[in-house]
Each structure stands twice: as C-alpha cells, then as structure tokens.
N, C-alpha and C positions, 0 to 999 in steps of 0.2 A: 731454678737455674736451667736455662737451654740446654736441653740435651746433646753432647758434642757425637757423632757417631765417631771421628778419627780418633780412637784414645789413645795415648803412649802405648798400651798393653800390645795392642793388635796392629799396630803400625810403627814402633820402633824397626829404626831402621836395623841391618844384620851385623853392622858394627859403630864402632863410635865415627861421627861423622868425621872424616879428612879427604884431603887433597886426590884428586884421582890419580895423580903424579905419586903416590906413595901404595897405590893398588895393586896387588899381586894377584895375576889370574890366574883360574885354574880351569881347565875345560871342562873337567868331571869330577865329582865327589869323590873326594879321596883319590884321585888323583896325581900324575908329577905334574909341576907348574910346567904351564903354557908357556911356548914356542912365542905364543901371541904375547908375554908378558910385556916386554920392553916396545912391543908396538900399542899394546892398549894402555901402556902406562902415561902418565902426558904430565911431564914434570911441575911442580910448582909454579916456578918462572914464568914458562908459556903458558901454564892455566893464568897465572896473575895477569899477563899481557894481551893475554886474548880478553880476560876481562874488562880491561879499561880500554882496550881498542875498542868495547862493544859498547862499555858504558859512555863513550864520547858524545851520543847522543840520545836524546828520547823524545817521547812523543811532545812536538808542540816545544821540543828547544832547538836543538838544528837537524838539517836531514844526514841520512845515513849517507858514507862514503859508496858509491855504486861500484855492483862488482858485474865481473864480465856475464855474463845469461852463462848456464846451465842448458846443453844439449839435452832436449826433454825429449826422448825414444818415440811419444806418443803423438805428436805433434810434426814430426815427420811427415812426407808423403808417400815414403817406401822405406821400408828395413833400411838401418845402418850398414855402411860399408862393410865390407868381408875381411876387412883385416884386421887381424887377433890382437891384442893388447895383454899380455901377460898379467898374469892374476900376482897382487900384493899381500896375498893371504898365504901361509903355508899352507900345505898339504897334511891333514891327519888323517891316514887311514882310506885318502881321497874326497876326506871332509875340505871345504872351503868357508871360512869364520874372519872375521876381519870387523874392527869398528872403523867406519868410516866417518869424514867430513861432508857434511850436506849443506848447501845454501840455503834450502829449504827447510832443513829441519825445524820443530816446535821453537825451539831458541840459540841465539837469541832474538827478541821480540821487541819492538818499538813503537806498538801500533796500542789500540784501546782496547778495552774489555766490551764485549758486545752488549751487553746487558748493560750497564751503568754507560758507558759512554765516554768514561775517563780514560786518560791515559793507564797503561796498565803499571808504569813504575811512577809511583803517586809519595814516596818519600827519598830524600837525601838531597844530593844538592852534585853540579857536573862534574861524572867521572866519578861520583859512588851512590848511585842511583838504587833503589830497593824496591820490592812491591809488599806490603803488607797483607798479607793471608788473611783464610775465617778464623782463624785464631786472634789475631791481632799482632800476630809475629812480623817482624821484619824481617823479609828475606833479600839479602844482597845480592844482585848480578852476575858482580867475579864470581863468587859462591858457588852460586843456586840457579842460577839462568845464564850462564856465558856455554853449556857443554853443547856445539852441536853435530856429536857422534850418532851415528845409527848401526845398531848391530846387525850384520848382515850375514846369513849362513848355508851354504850350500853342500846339502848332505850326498853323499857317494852314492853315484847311481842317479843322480839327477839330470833326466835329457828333456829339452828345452823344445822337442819337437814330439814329443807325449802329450798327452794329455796332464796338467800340472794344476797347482795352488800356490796362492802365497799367503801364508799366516802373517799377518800384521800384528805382534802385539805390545796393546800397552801398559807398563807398568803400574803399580801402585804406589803408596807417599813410601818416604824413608828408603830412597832403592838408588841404586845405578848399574850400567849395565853390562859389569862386569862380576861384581861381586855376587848380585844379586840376580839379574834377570838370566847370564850363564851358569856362574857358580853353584849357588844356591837356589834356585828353581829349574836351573839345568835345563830351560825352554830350549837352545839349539839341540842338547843331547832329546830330547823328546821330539823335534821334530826328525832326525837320523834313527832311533829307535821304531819310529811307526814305519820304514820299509815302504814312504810312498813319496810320489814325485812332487815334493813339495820344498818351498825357500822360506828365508823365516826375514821378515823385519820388524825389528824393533828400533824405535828413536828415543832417542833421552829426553823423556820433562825436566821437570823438576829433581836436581840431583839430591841426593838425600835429606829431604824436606819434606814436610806435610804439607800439599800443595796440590792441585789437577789441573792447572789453568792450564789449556791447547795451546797458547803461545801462535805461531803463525798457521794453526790448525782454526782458529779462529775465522780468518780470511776466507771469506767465499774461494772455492777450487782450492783452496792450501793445499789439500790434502791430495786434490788429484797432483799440483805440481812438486808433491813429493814423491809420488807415485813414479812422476815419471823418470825422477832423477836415479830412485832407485831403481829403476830400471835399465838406466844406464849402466849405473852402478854393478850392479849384479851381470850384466854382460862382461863388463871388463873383468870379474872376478874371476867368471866360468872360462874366460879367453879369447869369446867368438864375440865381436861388438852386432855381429848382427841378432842375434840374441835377444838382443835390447829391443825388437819389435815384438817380438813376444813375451817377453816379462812384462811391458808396460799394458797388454791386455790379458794380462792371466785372473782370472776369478779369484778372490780375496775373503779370506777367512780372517774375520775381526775375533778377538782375542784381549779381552779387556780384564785387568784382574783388579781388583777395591776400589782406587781409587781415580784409576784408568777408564773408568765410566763416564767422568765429566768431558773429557778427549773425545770419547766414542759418539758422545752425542752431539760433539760439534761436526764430525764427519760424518754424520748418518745425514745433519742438516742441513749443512752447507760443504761439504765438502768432495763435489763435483765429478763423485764416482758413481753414484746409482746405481744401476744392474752388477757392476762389476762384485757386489760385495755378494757372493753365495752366501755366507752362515754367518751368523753372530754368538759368541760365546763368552755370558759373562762371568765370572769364577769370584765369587761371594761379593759381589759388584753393584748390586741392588740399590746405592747407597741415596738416590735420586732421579729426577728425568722418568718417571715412570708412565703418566701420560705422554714422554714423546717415543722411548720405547714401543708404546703399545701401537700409537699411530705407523711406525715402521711397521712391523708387526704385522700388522691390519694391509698395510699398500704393498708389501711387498711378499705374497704368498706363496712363492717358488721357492723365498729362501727359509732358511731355518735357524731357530734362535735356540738356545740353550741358555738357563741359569741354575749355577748349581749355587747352592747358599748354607751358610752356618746358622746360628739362629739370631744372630746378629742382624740379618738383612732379613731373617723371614717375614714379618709384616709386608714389608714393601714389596717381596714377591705374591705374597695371599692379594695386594692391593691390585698390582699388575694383572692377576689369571681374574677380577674380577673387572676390570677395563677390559679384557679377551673376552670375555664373557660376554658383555654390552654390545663388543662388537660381531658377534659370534662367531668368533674366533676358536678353532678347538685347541686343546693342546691335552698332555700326557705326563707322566711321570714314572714315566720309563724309555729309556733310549730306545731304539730299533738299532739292530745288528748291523744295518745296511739302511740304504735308501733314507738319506738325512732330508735333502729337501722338501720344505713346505713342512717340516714338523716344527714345533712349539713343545719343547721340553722344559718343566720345571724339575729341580733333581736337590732336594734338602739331603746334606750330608750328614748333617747330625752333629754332635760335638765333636765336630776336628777343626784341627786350629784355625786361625786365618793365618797366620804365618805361613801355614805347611800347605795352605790351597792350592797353590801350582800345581804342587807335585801329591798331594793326597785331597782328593774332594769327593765325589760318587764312585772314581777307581781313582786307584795309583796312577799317578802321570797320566793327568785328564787331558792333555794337549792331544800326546799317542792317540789314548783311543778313540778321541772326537775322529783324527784323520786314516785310523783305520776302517772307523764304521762308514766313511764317506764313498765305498768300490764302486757307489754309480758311475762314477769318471772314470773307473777306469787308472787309478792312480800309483796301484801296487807297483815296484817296482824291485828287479828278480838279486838284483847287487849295492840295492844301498844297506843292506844287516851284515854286520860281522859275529860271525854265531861263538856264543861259550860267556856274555859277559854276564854279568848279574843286573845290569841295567839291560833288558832284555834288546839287539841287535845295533848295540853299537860300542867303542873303544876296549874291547875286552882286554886287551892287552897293558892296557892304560891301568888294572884295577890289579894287577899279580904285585 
C-alpha cells in the first residue's frame, strides 16, 4: 500500500468540519470571544450563495463574470493619495485583525492544475462542480473552494515608516482561519508577542479539507497580485492609504506549516516576488518539493531558510541537507541569536506533536522567536508588548 503521509492522526482538523457562518472566534487562548466574531462569522446563506455564484463556471465551460481590477499599491507610479480611510477592524489593545475579501486570493479558482494540464474542478456537473484530491475525495466548491478571506493583522506599535516585515503564512489541511490559524495556533498573537515591526498575512486554501492545491497561487505573478492587494488592504486597515506604497515593498517572511508547502513552492516558482522573500520557514513541512527547496536554497544565498521537523518529515529533511551538500551549500543545527540572513537551519524537534507545531516546535511559539532573532533590521519595536500576560507581550488583560 502507498504510503499516504496526510493521515487523519496528524491532520484532523480542530473540530468537526461546519459552516464558517457557525464559527465563534476567539483572539486568544482562553480568552473572551472576539469583538471580530460577527464580522468573521459569514453565515450559511451567503457562504451557500457565494458558492454557486462561483461555481457558475469552470475551466473550459463558460468564462468567469469580470470584476472591477483591484488598485495594486505596487504598480503605481507614486504612493497612494494622502487620504485616510478608516480602519474596519476594531481596535484591541491598538491590535488591528480583520478577515478580509480579496480578488486575488487562492480561491476561488477556475483555471488548470499546472502539472497535469486539466482543469482543476474535474468532477460534477454546472453549479456543483468538485475537485478530487490525492486521496480520491471529492471535495465541493461551495464547501471547500468558494472562501476568499485573508487574515490580516496589524500589531500595536506598528509604524510603516521603520524598518518592517510581513509574515505571509500558509496553513495546513483540516484548518480555517479562524478557528485554527488565530484561535488555536494563535499566529496573530505570536506575531504582537515578538515586539517587532511586523504584519501578518494569511489566506484561506483549502477550508477544512485535506488539500494544498495554490488555487490562483498557481498563475505565474499570482502571488505578487496578491501581494499587492494586500497592500492595499493593509493601508486602509492602519488608516493612511499611503501606506499602501510601502506594504507593497516590504521584505517577506514565508511561513508555511504541513501542508502549506505545496503553496510555497508554487510562489517560490512562479510567483513573481523574487528578492522580496527575506526567509523561508518551514514548520514540519518537509512533506515534498525537496529538489526545488534546495535549488531556492542554492540562488538565493542572502536569505534564510529554516525547517523544524517531527520525525514524521525527517527523512525528507536528512534528503534535503544532502542536495545542500551537492551543492555546497552549508547549513546548521542551531539557530543564531541574531543575524538570520544567509543561514540554512535544520532544527528536529523530537516527538512533539504535529498538531501543536505552531505553537510548540524547537521553542514555544516558533513564529515569535524566528522574528525576534531577525534585529539585523532593526525591527524591535518599544510599544507593540503589553507587559504582565502569560503569553509573553501581548492581551494580558484578555486572560484575568
């Protein structure tokens, strides 16, 4: 029998799969629910209706309904105008979190699988269109491919005229990104905990499904024309639209956790960011792509790669450091305290969960201290911590 690596065990999702319309968010572990509940909740109804608006068409039966272009920040010829646009996000603590609507995001998707050639939703019939997995599952549209929120988060003390980052990360199977990519991996709390001048984006794959397909991450540039919507995006949130020229060239920390890999290596390939990506960090993520990993690797020697891994993925990392090898490529197995660029980190964590990798891999909350050891930038900042919490500088008040 073909050895499957996604197995129920290590990629059940964090609850039983439903409606995102039925989602109660929380910011922080243990926690009072979120202020953002009723805006990240998105009821039944209009999830069903956004689903069969999307499944109207597919690849190779009619063309998609055209929607108006996306003011892309980066594609400008000078900074956006000076006039502020009020932020849709509340205010926690001076935290700014908001799922938003993107044109751009991974789904939904009507285009082919780059590799095979086919269309990518390859069963059902108009208006309930599916795509079938490495499993051999059928996964539906409305379901599983109509979400396209990106979670967006700007932590207190973030000024857009510093020196900055933006953590892009992408999830694994069985997740959405409330439950799981806030809730229970608490990635926005971890990027407000490291106290550095840093934005977090995250986009919805695959909603609670065993699944990695990039969706319009796929598309040569996809990825930069998400890039720059988020950048938009992220101006209107902070309030200054001119803003939006510097988010859309701010250096980029990739952030890929399991199954968030197949994604990463569509955007390391074709996805029309280049230099902008400073580090890559994969968090038990190994699961393939390991000759194209290495060739990144290898061309791109200013930035720095990190893989922490269970023993789940360790062959495929031993496979990797000897592709660095070939190419004499060094690396380490042990972080530096400072000065990340240009290192090659391999970091086995030993038997800890894959569940719990987010938040427990080689330290506690690996996100944190990836973007504390980063101070070459310059990136510290003296007001984004609020002191006393148990989740060390941020929502303390939020956990009494």
């Amino acid at each position: 029998m073909k050895l499957d690596p996604f197995n129920s065990s290590t990629y059940a999702p964090s609850v039983k799969p439903r409606t995102l319309g039925k989602v109660r968010t929380h910011l922080g572990r243990g926690g009072l629910a979120s202020p953002m509940a009723r805006t990240w909740g998105r009821s039944p109804k209009k999830t069903a209706e956004r689903g069969r608006a999307a499944t109207k068409h597919a690849a190779g039966q009619t063309k998609p309904i055209p929607k108006p272009p996306v003011r892309l920040a980066s594609l400008e010829d000078e900074a956006p105008p000076a006039a502020a646009a009020p932020s849709r996000a509340p205010s926690i603590f001076g935290t700014l979190t908001s799922l938003e609507d993107f044109e751009t995001a991974p789904f939904p998707y009507h285009g082919m699988m780059p590799v095979s050639g086919r269309p990518f939703f390859n069963v059902g019939t108009e208006g309930h269109w599916g795509h079938v997995n490495f499993r051999g599952q059928v996964l539906w549209e409305s379901e599983t491919f109509s979400d396209d929120r990106v979670l967006l988060h700007i932590p207190p003390g973030f000024d857009p005229k510093r020196p900055a980052v933006m953590v892009v990360f992408f999830h694994g199977h069985g997740a959405n990104l409330a439950q799981d990519v806030s809730d229970r991996q608490q990635v926005p709390e971890q990027i407000t905990a490291a106290g550095v001048n840093a934005v977090l984006v995250a986009p919805q794959f695959a909603v609670n499904a065993a699944d990695s397909s990039a969706g319009k991450f796929w598309e040569p540039n996809g990825f930069k024309r998400f890039l720059d919507e988020a950048a938009v995006k992220l101006a209107r949130m902070y309030g200054d639209q001119r803003a939006a020229f510097t988010f859309a060239r701010m250096p980029i920390v990739i952030v890929a956790y399991s199954g968030g890999f197949a994604p990463t290596l569509s955007v390391l390939e074709r996805g029309g960011v280049g230099s902008r990506v400073r580090g890559l960090v994969l968090l038990d993520a190994l699961y393939g792509g390991t000759g194209k990993f290495a060739d990144w690797i290898a061309d791109n020697r200013s930035s720095f790669f990190v893989s922490s891994y269970t023993p789940h993925t360790a062959h495929r990392n031993i496979d990797l450091e000897h592709l660095l090898r070939k190419r004499s490529v060094p690396y380490s197995s042990q972080l530096r305290n400072s000065h990340l660029q240009g290192m090659v980190t391999f970091l086995p964590a030993g038997d800890v969960s894959h569940r719990d990798f987010v938040t427990r891999a080689w330290a506690d909350n690996p996100i944190k201290d990836i973007l504390l050891r980063m101070d070459d930038s310059d990136l510290r900042t003296e007001t984004a911590s609020v002191a006393g919490s148990n989740f060390p500088g941020t929502f303390a008040s939020r956990r009494n």
